[in-house]
VOGU-3710 file (C-alpha; in Angstrom, 3 decimals, decimal comma):
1> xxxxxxxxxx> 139,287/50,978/-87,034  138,590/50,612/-90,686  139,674/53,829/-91,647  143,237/52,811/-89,850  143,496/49,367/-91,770  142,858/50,856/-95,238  145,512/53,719/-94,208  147,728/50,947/-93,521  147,321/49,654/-97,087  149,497/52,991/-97,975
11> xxxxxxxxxx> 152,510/52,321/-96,011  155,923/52,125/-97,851  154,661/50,554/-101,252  156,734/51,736/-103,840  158,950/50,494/-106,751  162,806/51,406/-106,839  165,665/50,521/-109,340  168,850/48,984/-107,769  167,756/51,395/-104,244  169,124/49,510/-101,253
21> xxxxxxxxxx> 166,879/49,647/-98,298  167,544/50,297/-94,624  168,310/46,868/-93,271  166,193/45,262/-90,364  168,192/44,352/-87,086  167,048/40,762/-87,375  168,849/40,688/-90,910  172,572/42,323/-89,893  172,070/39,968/-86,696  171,791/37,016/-89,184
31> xxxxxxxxxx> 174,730/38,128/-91,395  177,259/38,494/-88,731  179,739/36,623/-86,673  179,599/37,289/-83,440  182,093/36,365/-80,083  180,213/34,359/-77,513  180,607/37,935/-75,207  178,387/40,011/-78,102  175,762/36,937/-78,618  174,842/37,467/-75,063
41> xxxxxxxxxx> 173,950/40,803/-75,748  172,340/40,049/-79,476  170,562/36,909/-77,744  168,571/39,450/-75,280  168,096/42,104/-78,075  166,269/39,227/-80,228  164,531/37,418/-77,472  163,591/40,851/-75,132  164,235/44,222/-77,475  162,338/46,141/-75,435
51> xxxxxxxxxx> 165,166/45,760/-73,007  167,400/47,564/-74,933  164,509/49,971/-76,493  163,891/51,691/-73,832  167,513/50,838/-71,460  170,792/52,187/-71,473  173,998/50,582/-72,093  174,318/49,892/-68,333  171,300/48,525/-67,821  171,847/46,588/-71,252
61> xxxxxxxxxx> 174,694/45,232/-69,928  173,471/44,224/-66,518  170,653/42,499/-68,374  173,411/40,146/-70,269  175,565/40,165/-67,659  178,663/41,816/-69,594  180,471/45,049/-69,792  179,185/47,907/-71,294  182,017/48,277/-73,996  180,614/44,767/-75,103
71> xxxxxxxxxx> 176,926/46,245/-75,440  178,530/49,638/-77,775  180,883/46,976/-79,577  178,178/44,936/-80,553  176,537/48,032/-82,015  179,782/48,514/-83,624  179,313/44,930/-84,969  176,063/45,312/-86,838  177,391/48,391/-88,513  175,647/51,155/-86,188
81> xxxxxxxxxx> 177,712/54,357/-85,046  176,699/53,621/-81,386  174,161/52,693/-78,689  171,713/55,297/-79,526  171,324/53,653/-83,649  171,468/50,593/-82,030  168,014/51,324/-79,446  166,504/53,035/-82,678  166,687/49,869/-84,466  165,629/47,591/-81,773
91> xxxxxxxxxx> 162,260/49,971/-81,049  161,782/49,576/-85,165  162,021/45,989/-84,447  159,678/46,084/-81,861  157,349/48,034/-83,355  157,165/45,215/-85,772  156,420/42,562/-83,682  153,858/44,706/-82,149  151,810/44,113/-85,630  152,480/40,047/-85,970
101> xxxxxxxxxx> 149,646/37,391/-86,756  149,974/36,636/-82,342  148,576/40,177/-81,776  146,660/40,965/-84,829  144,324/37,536/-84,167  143,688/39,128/-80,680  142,291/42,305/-82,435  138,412/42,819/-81,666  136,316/41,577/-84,967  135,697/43,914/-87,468
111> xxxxxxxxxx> 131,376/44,935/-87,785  131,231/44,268/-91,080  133,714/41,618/-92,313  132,742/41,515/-95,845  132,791/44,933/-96,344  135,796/45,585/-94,186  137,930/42,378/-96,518  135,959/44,090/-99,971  137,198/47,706/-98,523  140,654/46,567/-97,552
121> xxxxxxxxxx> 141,335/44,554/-100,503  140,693/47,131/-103,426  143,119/49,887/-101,169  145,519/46,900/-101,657  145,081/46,526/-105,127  144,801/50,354/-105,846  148,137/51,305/-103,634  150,552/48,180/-104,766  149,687/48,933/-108,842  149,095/53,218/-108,901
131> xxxxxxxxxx> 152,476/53,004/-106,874  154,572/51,362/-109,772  156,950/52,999/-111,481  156,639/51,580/-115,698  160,525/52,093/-116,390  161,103/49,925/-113,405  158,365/47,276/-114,304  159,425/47,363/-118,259  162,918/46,326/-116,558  161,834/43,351/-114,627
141> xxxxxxxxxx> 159,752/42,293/-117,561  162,911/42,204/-119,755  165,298/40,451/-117,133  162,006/37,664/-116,569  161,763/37,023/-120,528  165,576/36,803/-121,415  165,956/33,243/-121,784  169,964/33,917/-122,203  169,593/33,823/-118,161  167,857/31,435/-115,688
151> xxxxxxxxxx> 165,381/32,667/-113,406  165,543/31,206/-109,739  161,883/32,156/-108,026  162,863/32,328/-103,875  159,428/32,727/-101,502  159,597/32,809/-98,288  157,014/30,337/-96,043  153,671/33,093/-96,465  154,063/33,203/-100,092  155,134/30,089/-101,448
161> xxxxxxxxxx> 151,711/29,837/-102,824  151,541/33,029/-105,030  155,654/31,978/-106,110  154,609/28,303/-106,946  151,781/30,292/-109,552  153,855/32,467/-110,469  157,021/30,187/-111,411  154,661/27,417/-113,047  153,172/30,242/-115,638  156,787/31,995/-116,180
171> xxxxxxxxxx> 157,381/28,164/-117,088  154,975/27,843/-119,446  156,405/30,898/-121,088  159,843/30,376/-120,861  162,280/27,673/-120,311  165,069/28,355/-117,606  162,487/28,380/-114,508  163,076/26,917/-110,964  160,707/27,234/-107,865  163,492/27,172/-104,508
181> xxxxxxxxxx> 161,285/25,479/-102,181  161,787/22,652/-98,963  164,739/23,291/-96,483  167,545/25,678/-96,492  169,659/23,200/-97,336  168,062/21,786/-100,031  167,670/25,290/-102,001  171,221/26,340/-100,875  172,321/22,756/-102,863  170,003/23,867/-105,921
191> xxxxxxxxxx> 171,184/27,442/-106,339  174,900/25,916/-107,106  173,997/25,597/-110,484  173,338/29,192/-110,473  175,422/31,852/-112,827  176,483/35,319/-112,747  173,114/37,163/-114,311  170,590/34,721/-113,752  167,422/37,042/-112,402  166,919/35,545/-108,685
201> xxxxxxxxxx> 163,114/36,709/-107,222  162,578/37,027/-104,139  158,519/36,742/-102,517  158,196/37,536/-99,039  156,208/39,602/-96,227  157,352/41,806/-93,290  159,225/39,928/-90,720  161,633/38,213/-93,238  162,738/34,272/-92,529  166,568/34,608/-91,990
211> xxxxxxxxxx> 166,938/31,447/-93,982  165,456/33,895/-97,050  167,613/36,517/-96,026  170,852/33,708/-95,858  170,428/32,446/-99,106  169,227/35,506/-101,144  172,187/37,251/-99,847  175,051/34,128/-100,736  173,352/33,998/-104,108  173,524/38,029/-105,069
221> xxxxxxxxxx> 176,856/37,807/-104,046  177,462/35,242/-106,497  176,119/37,387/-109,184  172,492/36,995/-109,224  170,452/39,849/-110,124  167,893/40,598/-107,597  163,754/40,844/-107,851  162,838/41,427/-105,109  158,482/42,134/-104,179  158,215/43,005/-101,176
231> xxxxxxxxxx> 155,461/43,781/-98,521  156,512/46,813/-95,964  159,801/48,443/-95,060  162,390/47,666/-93,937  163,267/45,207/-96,466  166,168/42,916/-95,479  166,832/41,715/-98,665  169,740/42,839/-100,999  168,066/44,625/-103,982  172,329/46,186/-105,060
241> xxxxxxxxxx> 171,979/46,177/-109,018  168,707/44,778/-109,515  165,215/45,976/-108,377  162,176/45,955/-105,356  158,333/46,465/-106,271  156,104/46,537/-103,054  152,907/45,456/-102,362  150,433/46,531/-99,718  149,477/43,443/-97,238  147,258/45,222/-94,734
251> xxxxxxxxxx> 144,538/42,688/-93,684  141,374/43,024/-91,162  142,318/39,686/-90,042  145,635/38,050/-88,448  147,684/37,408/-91,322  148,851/40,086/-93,829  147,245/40,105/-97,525  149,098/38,564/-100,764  146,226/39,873/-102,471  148,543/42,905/-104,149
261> xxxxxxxxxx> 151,574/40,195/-104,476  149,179/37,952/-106,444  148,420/41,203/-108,656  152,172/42,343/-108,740  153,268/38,625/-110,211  150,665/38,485/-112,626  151,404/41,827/-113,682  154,519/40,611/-114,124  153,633/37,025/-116,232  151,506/39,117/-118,170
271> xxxxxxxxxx> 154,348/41,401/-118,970  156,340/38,456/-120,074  153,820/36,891/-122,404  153,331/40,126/-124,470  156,916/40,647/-124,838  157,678/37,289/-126,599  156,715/36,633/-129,854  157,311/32,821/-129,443  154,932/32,381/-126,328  151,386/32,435/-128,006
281> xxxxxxxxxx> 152,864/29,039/-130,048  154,911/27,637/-127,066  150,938/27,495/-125,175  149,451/26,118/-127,913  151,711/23,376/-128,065  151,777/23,036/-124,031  147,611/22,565/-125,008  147,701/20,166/-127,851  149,652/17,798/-125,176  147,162/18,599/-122,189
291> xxxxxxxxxx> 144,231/17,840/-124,519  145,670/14,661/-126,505  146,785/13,432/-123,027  143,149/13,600/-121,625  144,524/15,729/-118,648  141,552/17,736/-118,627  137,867/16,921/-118,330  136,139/18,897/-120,881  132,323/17,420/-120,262  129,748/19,800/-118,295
301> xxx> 128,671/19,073/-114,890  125,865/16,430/-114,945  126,666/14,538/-117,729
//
């Protein structure tokens, strides 16, 4: 079982300049209008895909109770040539959901559990950083230290953790910083003061939140240049003109590891610091105010 996990690590973690990848069907489901006739359909394909996995388009269309020109239109919709790209996606989609936190918790306990997290861990580390490419890391370095745009850091709900890290110590470098985070609503109102080039990163895990997919997506189109790190394929976010590093998240336990994301944004920060000149003196500064404001407490324990 061990030797599966840490072969897991290896799956799909790559970097890629301005490469668009395939498209989950929970993300073209999110992006589209849809008559009340196809949401039938696309409400059984989200709520039951192994209906249309392993069905035809009759027994698709007995299942929502419409036609079957409804079930190959809806295919149509969500930009597949037919009913058989249509099932393909759907058994991708539930092949995901066959590796979610639900079933992964339900897993039988692993021997050795500090071996197995110590094992698991380093084939993280090792595949997300011997899998970057350096012409496509020197490039998101340079877009992250160009104050001439803003940088917008968008996690999803798993990572909001590592993004809140990482956007606090690209702030300390830089000014132009701003963590998205609360409700869809309240980022969607924050990213209006966003302009054509500002470098919008995007944090998030397998099994993206549509309301990350909604707002990445409105904000590329209004010209943000996408960052997007990524854990697994297929990624649902846009990366068109900007670029995707992956991480590897495989985990002995129920939920997936951030323990290459945390690696691939430092990576990252410490990128950034080395490239600007200005940065050493902009810290100093940041730690003459710390100090002189008593924020820290510099005595040893005991005393």
């Amino acid at each position: 079982m061990r030797n599966d996990r840490r072969a897991a690590a290896t799956r799909s973690t790559r970097s890629t300049a301005s490469a668009r990848p395939p498209e989950s069907l929970s993300a073209r489901l999110a992006m589209v209008s849809l008559s009340p006739g196809l949401r039938r359909v696309a409400a059984l394909l989200l709520a039951e895909p192994e209906t249309i996995s392993f069905g035809t388009v009759a027994s698709v269309a007995q299942a929502a109770s419409t036609s079957g020109p409804t079930v190959v239109r809806l295919a149509h919709a969500l930009g597949y040539a037919g009913f058989g790209e249509l099932r393909d996606a759907a058994r991708a989609e539930l092949s995901m959901r066959l590796n979610t936190d639900a079933v992964r918790i339900r897993a039988e306990p692993v021997a050795e559990p500090l071996a197995a997290l110590l094992a698991i861990e380093q084939a993280n580390l090792h595949h997300t950083l011997s899998a970057l490419d350096q012409a496509t890391v020197t490039r998101a370095v340079r877009s992250l230290a160009d104050e001439a745009h803003a940088v917008w850091v968008l996690p999803s709900t798993q990572t909001a953790g590592v993004a809140a890290r990482f956007a606090d110590q690209l702030l300390i470098l830089r000014d132009g910083v701003t963590l998205l985070d609360g409700s869809e609503l309240r980022v969607t109102s924050r990213l209006q003061a966003l302009r054509r080039g500002d470098v919008l990163v995007s944090l998030d895990v397998p099994r993206h939140e549509l309301a990350t997919i909604r707002v990445q997506r409105e904000a590329v189109g209004r010209g943000a240049v996408p960052l997007v790190l990524a854990g697994g394929m297929p990624v649902a976010l846009r990366t068109d003109g900007g670029l995707l590093l992956q991480f590897a998240c495989a985990t002995i336990g129920p939920f997936e590891s951030l323990i290459g994301l945390t690696a691939l944004a430092t990576l990252l920060v410490n990128g950034v610091a080395a490239s600007r000149p200005a940065a050493a003196e902009r810290v100093r500064e940041l730690e003459c105010a710390w100090t002189t404001a008593g924020l820290f407490d510099a005595k040893p324990l005991g005393d």
